[in-house]
C-alpha positions as CSV (number, residue, x, y, z in Angstrom):
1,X,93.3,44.6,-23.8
2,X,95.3,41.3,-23.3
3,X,93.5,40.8,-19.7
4,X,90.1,41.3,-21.6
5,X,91.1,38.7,-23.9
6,X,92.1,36.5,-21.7
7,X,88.6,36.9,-19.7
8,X,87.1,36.2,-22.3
9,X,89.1,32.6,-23.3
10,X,88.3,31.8,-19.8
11,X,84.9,32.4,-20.2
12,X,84.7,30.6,-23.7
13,X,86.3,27.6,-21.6
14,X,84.1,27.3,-19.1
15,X,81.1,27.3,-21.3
16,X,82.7,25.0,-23.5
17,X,83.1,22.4,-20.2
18,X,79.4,22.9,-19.6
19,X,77.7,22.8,-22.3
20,X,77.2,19.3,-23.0
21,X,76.1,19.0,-19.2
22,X,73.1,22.1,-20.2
23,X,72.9,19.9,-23.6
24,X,71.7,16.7,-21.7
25,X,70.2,18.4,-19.4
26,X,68.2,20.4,-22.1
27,X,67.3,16.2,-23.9
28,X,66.0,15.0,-20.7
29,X,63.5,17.9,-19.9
30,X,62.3,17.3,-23.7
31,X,62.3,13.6,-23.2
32,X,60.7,13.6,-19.8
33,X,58.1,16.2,-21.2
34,X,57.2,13.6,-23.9
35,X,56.8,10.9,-21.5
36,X,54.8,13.0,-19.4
37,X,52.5,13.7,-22.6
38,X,52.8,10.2,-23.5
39,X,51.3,9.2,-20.1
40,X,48.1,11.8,-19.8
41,X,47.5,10.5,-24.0
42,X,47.5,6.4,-22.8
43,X,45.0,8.2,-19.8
44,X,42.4,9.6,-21.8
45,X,42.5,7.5,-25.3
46,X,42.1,3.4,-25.9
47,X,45.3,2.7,-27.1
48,X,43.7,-0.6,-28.1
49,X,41.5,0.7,-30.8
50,X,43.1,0.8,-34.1
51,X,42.7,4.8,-35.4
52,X,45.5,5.0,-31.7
53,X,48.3,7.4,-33.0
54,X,50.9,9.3,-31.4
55,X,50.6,13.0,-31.2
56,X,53.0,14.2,-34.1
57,X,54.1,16.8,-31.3
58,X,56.0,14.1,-29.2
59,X,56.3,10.9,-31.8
60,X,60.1,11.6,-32.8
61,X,61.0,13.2,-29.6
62,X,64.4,11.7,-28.9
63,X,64.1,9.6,-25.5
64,X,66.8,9.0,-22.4
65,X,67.4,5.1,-21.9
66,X,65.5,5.6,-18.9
67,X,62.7,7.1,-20.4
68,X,62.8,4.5,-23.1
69,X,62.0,2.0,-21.0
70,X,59.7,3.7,-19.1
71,X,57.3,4.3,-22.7
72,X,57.5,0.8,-23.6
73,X,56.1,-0.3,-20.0
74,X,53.3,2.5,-20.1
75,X,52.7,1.2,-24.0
76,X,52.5,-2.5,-23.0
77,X,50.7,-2.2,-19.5
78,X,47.4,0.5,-21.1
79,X,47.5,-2.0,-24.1
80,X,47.5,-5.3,-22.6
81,X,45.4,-4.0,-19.7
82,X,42.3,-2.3,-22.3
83,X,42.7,-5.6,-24.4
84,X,42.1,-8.1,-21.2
85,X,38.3,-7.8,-21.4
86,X,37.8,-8.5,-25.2
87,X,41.0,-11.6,-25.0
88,X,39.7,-12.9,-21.6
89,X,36.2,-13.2,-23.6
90,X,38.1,-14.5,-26.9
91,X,39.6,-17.4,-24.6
92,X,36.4,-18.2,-22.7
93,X,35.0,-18.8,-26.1
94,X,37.1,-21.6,-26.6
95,X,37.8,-20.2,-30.1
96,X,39.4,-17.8,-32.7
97,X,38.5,-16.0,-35.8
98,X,39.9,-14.4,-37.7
99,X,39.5,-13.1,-41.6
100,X,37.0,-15.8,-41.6
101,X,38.6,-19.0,-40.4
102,X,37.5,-20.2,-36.9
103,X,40.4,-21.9,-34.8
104,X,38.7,-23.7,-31.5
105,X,40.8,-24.6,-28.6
106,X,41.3,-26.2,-25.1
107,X,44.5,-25.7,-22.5
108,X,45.0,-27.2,-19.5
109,X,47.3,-26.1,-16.8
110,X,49.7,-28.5,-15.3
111,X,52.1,-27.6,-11.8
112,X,52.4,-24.5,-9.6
113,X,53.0,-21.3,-11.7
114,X,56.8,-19.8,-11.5
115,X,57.6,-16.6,-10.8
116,X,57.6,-15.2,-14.4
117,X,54.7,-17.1,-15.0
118,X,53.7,-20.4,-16.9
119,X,55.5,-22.1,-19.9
120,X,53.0,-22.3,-22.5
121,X,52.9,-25.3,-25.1
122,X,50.9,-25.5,-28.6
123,X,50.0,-28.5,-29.7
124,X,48.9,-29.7,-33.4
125,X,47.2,-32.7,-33.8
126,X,47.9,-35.3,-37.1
127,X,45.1,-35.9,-39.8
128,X,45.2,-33.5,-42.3
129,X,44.0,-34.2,-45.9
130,X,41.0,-36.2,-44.7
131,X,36.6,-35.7,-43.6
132,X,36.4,-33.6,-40.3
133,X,35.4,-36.5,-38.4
134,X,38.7,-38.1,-39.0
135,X,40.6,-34.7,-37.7
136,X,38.0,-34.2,-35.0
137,X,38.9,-37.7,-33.6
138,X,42.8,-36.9,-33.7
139,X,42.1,-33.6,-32.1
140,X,40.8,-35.4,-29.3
141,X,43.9,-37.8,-29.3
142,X,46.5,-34.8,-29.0
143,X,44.4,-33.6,-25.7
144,X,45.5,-36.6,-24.2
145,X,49.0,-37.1,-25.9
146,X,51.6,-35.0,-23.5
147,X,51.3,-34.3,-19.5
148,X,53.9,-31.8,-18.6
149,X,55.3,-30.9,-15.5
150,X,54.9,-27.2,-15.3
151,X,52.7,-25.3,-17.6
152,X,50.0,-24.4,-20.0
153,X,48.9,-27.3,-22.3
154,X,47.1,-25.8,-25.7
155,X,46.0,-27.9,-28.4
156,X,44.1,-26.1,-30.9
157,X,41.8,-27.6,-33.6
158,X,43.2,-26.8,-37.5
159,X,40.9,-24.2,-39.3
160,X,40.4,-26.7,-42.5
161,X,40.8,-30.0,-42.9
162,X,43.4,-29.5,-46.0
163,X,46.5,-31.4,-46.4
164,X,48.4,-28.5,-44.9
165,X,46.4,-27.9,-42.3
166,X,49.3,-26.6,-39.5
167,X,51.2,-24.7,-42.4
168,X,48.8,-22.1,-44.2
169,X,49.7,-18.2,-43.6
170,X,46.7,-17.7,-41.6
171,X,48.4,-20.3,-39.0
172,X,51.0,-17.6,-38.3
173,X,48.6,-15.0,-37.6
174,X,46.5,-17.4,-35.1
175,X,49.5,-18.2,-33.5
176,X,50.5,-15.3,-31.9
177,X,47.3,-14.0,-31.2
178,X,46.9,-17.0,-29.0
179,X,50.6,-16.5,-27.6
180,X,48.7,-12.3,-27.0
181,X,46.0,-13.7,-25.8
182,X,47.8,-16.2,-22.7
183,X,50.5,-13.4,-22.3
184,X,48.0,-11.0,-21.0
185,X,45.0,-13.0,-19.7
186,X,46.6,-16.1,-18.1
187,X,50.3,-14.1,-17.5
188,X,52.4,-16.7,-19.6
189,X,56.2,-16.1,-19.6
190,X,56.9,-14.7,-23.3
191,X,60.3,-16.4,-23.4
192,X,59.1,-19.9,-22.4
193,X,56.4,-20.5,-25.6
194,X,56.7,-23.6,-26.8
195,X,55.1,-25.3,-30.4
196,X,55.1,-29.4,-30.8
197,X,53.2,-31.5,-33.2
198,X,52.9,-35.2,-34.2
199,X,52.2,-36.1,-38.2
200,X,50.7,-34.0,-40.2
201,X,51.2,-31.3,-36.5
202,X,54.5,-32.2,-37.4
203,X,54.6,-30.8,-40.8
204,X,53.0,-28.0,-39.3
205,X,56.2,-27.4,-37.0
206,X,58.8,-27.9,-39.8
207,X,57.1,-25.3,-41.2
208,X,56.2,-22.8,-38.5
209,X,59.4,-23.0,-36.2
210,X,61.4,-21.2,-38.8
211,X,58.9,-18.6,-39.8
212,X,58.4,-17.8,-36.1
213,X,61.5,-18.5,-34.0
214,X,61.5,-15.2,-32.7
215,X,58.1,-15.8,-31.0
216,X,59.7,-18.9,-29.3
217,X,61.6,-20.7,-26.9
218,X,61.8,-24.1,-28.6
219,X,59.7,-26.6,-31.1
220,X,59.2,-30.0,-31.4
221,X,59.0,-32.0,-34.8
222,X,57.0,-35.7,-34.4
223,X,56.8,-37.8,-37.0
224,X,56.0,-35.2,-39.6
225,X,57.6,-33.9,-43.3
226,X,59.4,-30.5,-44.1
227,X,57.8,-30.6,-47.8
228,X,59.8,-27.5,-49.1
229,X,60.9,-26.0,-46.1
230,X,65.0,-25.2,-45.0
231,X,66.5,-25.2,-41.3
232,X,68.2,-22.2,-41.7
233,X,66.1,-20.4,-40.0
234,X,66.4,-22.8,-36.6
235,X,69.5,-21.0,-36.0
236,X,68.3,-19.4,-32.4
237,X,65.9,-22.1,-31.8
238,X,66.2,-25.6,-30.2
239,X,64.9,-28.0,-32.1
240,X,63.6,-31.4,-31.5
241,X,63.0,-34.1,-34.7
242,X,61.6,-37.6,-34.1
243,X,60.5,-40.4,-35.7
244,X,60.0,-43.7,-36.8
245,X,63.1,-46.0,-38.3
246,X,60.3,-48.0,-40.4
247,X,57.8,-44.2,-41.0
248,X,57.9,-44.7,-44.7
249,X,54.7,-42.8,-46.3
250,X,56.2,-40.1,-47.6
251,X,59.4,-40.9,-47.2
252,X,59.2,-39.6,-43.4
253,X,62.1,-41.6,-42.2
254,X,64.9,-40.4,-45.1
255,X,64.1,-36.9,-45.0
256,X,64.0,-36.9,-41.2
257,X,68.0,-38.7,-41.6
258,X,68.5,-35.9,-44.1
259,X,67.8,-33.1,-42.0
260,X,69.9,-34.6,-38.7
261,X,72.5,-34.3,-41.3
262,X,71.2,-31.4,-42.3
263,X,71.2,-29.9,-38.6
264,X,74.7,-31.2,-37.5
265,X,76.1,-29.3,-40.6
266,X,74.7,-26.2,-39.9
267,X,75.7,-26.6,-36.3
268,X,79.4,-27.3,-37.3
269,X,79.8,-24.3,-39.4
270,X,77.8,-22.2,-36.5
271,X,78.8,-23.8,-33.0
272,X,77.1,-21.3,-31.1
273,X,73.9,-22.1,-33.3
274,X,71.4,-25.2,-34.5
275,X,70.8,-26.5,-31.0
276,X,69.1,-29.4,-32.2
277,X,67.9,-32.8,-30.6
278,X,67.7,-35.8,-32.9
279,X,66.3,-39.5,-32.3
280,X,65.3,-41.8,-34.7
281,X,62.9,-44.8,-33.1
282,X,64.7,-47.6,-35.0
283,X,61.7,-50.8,-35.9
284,X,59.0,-48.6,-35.1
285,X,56.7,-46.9,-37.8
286,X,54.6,-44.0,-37.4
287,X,53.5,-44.2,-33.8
288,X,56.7,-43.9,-31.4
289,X,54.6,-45.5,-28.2
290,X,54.8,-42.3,-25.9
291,X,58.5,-43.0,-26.2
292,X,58.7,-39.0,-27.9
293,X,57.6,-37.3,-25.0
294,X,61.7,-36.9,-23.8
295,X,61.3,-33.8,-26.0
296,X,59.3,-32.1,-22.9
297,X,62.1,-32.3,-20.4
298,X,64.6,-31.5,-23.2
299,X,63.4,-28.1,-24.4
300,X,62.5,-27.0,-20.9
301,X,65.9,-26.4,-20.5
302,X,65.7,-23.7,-22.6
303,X,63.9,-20.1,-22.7
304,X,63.7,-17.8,-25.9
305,X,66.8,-15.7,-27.1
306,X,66.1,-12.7,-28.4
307,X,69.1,-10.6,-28.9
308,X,71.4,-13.3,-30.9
309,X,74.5,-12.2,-31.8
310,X,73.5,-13.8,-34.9
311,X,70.5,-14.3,-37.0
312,X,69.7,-15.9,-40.1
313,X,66.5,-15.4,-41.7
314,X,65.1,-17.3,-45.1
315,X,61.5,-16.1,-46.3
316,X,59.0,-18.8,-46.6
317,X,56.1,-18.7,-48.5
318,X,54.4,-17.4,-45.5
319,X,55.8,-13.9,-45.4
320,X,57.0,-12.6,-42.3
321,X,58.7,-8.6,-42.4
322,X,60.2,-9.2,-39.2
323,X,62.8,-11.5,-37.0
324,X,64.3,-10.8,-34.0
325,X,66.4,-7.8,-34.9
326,X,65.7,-7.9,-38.7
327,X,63.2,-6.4,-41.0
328,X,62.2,-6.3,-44.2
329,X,59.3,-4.1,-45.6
330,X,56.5,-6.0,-46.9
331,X,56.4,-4.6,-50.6
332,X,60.2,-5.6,-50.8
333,X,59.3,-9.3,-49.4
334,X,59.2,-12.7,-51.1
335,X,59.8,-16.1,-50.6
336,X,63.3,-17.8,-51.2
337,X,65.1,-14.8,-49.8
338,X,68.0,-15.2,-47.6
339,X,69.4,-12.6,-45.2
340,X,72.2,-13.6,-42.5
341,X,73.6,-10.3,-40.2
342,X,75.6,-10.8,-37.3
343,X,76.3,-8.9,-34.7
344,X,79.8,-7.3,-32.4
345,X,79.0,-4.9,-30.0
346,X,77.8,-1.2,-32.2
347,X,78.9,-3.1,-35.6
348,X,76.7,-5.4,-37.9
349,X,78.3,-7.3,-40.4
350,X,75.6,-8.8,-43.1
351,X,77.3,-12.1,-44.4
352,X,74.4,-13.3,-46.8
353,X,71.7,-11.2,-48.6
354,X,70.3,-13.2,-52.1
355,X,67.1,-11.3,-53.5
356,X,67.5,-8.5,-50.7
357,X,68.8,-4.7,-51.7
358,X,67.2,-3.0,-48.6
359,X,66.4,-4.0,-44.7
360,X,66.2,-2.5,-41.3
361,X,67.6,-3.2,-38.4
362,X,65.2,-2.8,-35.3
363,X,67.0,-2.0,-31.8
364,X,66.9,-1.2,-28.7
365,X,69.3,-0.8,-25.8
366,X,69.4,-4.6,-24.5
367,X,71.4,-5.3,-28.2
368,X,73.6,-2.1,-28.6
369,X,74.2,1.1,-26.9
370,X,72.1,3.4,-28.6
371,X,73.7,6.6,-27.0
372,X,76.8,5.7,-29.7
373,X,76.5,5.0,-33.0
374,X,75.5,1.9,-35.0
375,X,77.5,0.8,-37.8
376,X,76.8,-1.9,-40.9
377,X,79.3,-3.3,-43.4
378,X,78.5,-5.5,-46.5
379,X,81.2,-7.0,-48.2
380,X,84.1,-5.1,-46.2
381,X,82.4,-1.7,-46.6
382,X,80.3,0.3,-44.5
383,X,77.0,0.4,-45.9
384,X,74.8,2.3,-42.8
385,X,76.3,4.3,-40.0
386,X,74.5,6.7,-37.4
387,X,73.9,7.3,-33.8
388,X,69.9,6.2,-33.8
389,X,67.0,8.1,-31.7
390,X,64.8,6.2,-29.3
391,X,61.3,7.2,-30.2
392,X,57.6,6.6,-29.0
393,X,56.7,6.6,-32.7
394,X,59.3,2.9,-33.0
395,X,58.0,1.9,-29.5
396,X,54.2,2.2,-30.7
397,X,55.0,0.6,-34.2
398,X,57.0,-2.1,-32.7
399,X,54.1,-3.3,-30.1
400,X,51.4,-2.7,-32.9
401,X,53.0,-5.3,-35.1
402,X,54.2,-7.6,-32.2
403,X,52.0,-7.3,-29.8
404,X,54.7,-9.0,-27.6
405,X,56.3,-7.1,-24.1
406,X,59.9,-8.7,-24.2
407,X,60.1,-7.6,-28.0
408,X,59.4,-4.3,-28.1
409,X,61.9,-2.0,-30.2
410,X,62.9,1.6,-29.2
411,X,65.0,2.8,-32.8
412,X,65.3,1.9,-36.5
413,X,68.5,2.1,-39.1
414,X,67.9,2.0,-42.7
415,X,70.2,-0.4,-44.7
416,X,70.8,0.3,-48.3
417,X,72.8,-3.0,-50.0
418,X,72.8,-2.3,-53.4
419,X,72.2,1.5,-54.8
């Protein structure tokens, strides 16, 4: 009896050693069989065409790493590769529409392309506020403005001829369909986009760069006013402001001091943040004679971080329900809110969330290791903790609503604040 028993502790041993082994082994065949599916699906179906889904058999199977980032190069390469025809067409065109607003363009390339592909740089002319001839004329003016190195030179025409031309929420939307549309047609690096504007273009940066930091790798303010807008989103974005000593419509010249002090504050407080670049053309007025351009060479220095270890995020009136790792749903969005959440290996720590009771984080494994768990705390308490799936149902969401290869998120944590 006592040498049965012990043949049988030994046996409950050894299986106890290997069955984690048969456990993994057991994930991977399901993760590889989804993958596998996955595949022969992308094979047959346009995953281009909006009424796409993900078989409900394989859309939460939990995925390897490896497999992971296998599905988000098979999502990226079928979608950008059925999209190519109908963009390449879009950018022959010379112009987009969409929901009714008509955005012409030109781009010019400048300097051999690197390995990664070319920088690209959008452009926004001045006027604003005045008849189309006047806007049509500066248009024509920004074409000429800026020669660069290396790159893509794209200066778009503004939809209206309203005040705020550059800053209206269908801006956002044209904006990175044009960054979709260069990615995959003309093979633009996605970390090296660049915006830049000069007048009312520079309004339209002031406002943009914040809203869409995530999308890029630096902006550039000329001679332009914030109106209502806050920095604190510029916290992962270099940031150029210029202008005029004597630029006094508007008050250009005191705001543009106000938010170099603004800038340096934030950058005090946040060392590893605000990267910012500040000159302020003492006796000139609005036109800085060419003398702007050093804001070229300057961002060039820099490429597009998206994993911060930090990221602060303020609604505009433009709403935006995601950035970088952040997101918020729409129906819980509005301007004025504030959410800052930074980041030490598996934990998140949220440090600021005014008019915010719920967000997400979105992840995958190039900002945590998503074989352990994930932990958040608010206010010294641990407010979301689990060990997160990587899914084609996140991976397919994530590329639907940023249509963007570098970006593309493999898991999701719900994050409850307040009850």
């Amino acid at each position: 009896m006592r040498l049965q028993n012990r043949f049988s502790a030994a046996i409950l041993v050894v299986f106890s050693s290997i069955l984690p082994a048969i456990q993994a082994d057991d994930e991977s065949v399901n993760s590889a069989s989804a993958i596998s599916k996955f595949k022969s699906v992308l094979e047959k179906s346009n995953p281009a065409e909006s009424s796409f889904a993900i078989p409900d058999s394989i859309s939460k199977t939990p995925l390897t790493k490896v497999d992971a980032e296998l599905a988000r190069e098979l999502a990226w390469s079928s979608f950008a590769n059925r999209m190519k025809p109908e963009l390449q067409a879009e950018l022959k065109s010379g112009e987009l529409k969409i929901s009714g607003k008509a955005m012409p363009f030109t781009y010019k390339t400048f300097g051999e392309r690197p390995l990664k592909g070319h920088s690209l740089w959008i452009s926004m002319h001045g006027g604003g506020g005045a008849p189309k001839a006047v806007n049509d004329r500066q248009w024509e003016n920004q074409k000429r403005l800026y020669k660069l190195e290396e790159g893509i030179y794209l200066v778009p025409r503004a939809p209206t001829d309203t005040w705020d031309l550059w800053h209206q929420g269908h801006i956002d939307t044209m904006f990175t369909r044009l960054i979709q549309d260069m990615i995959i047609v003309e093979g633009v690096d996605p970390n090296r986009v660049y915006i830049m504007g000069y007048s009312a273009g520079g309004d339209g940066v002031f406002q943009l760069a914040p809203r869409m930091a995530d999308q890029l790798a630096g902006a550039a303010m000329m001679a332009g006013h914030p109106n209502e807008t806050q920095p604190l989103g510029l916290r992962n974005l270099p940031f150029v402001l210029q202008m005029g000593g004597n630029d006094t419509a508007y008050n250009r010249n005191k705001i543009a001091r106000e938010w170099a002090v603004k800038l340096a504050d934030l950058q005090k407080n946040d060392p590893k943040g605000y990267t910012h670049f500040v000159k302020i053309y003492e006796g000139k007025g609005h036109w800085m004679d060419g003398e702007d351009k050093v804001a070229i060479p300057w961002l060039q220095k820099f490429s597009r971080e998206l994993n911060p270890d930090r990221v602060a995020w303020r609604q505009d009136d433009v709403i935006h329900n995601r950035f970088y790792w952040l997101s918020i749903d729409s129906k819980q969005s509005k301007a004025g809110q504030e959410l800052v959440v930074s980041r030490n290996g598996q934990e998140f720590e949220v440090e600021k969330a005014e008019g915010i009771d719920q967000f997400q984080l979105i992840l995958n494994d190039r900002q945590v290791d998503l074989d352990k768990s994930v932990r958040v705390k608010f206010k010294g308490k641990t407010v979301a903790e689990d060990k997160l799936p990587r899914t084609l149902h996140e991976i397919w969401e994530s590329l639907k609503q940023r249509p963007d290869p570098e970006s593309i998120v493999s898991s999701r944590l719900y994050v409850k604040l307040r009850p």
